[in-house]
N, C-alpha and C positions, 0 to 999 in steps of 0.2 A: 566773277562778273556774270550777272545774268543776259539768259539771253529773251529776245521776245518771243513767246510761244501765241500758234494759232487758236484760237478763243472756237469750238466748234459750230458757233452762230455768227463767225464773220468775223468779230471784231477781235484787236489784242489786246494782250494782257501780259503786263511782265510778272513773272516770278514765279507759276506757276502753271499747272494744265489744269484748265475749266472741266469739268466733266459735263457731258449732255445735258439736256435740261430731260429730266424724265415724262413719259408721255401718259397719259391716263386714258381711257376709253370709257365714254358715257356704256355703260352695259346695254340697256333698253333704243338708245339711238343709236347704238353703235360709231357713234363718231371720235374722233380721237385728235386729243389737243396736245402741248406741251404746257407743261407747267412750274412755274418759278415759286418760292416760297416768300412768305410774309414773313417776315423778321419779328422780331420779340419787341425790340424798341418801336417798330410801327404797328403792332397790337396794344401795346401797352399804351401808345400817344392815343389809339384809336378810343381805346376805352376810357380814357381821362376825359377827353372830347365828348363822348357821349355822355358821362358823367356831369360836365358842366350845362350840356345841353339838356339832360333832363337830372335835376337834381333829386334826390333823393327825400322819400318823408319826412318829415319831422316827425316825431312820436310825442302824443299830446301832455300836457303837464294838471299832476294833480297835486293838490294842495294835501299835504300830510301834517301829521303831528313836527315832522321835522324843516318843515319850510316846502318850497313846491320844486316836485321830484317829473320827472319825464316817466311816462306810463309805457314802455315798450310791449305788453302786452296785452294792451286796449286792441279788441278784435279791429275795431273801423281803422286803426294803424297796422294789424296785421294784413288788414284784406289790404290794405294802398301798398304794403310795403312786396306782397307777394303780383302785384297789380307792376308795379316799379321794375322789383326784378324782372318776370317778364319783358316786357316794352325796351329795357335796357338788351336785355341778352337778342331779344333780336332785331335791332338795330346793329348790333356786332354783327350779330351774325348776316345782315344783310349787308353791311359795310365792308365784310371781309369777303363775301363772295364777289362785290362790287372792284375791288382791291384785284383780287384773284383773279377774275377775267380780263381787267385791264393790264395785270403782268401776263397772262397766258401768251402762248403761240398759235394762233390758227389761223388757214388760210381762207378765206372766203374768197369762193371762186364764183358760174351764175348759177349754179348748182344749192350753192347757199344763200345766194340770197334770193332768189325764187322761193325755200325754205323762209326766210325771213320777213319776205310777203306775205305768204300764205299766212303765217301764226300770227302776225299784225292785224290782216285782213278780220281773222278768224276771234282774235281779244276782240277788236272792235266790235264787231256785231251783235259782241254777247255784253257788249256793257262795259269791259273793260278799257280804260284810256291807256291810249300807247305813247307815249310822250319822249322823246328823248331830253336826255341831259341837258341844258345847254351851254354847263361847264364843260363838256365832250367836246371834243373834236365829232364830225361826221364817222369817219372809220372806227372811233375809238366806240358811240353809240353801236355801233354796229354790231361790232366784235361781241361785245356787251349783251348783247340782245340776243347774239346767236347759240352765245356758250351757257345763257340762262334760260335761255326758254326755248330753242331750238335742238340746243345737245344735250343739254338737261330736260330730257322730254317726262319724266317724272321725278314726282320728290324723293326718292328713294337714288335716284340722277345726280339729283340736286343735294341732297345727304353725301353721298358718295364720293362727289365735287369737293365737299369743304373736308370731308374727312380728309382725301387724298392730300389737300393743300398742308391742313393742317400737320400732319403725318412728314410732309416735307418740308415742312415750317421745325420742326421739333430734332434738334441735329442727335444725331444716335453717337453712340460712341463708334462703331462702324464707320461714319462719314468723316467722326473727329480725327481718327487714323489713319485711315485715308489721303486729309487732308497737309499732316505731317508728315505722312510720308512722300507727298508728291509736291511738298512746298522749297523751292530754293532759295535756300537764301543766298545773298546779297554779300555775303561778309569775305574779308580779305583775306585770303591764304598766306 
């Protein structure tokens, strides 16, 4: 018989002990988040969606001796197809840092969002529109906003962000062992 164990963010969970959520620290902002991982089945949904949303080339058809064949190395279907990947890969990639900050942990106190003023203030002037979501919640914009252009105060911030995610998106054998050994089971003696 299992019993209910304390979940270290509040909430429980039977069967087993959660481990922390690990914490990452922007290097250059020095700030410091928690971070949850993006699952494999919601990368892969991610990237089907994007897929349907922007489809892929066609490679153009030429007429041969054998009937009309598809040309995949027609350069104006190379340049669209290297055109394509692009625009695809980072759309993930900004959908998954999107993903990423809204599982994160941080706290926004007036401290941040003072922070959060100022770098709005400072888009705007130069031409940049600040817009929020308006699938968002208020807090969730928020959050969003701070952990991408506030904690992430450079791109090498913002590389570092997705790597970390990614890294703990990807389960190690480490974590797999881990998880068997601290899993109880359920089952009747």
């Amino acid at each position: 018989m299992s019993q209910l164990m304390e979940h270290v963010n509040g909430t429980r969970q039977q069967g087993r002990v959660v481990p922390p959520l690990p914490e990452h620290t922007f290097k250059d902002s020095g700030i410091t988040i928690k971070i949850r991982k993006v699952g494999p089945t919601t990368q892969q949904r991610l990237a089907q969606a994007i897929m349907k949303e922007l489809p892929e080339p066609t490679p153009p058809t030429v007429e041969t001796e054998l009937g009309a064949e598809t040309n995949a190395a027609d350069p104006a279907y190379l340049a669209a197809m290297e055109v394509w990947n692009t625009q695809t890969r980072n759309e993930l990639t900004q959908r998954l840092l999107l993903i990423a900050a809204l599982e994160a942990e941080v706290t926004i106190d007036d401290a941040a969002r003072a922070d959060i003023a100022r770098k709005k203030r400072h888009l705007k002037l130069i031409g940049i529109p600040v817009e929020d979501n308006p699938d968002l919640t208020e807090a969730e914009n928020e959050k969003v906003f701070y952990i991408l252009h506030v904690a992430a105060g450079t791109p090498e911030d913002l590389g570092e962000f997705s790597q970390a995610v990614m890294r703990r998106s990807v389960p190690t054998e480490e974590a797999v062992q881990s998880q068997i050994a601290t899993f109880q089971r359920d089952l009747p003696e």
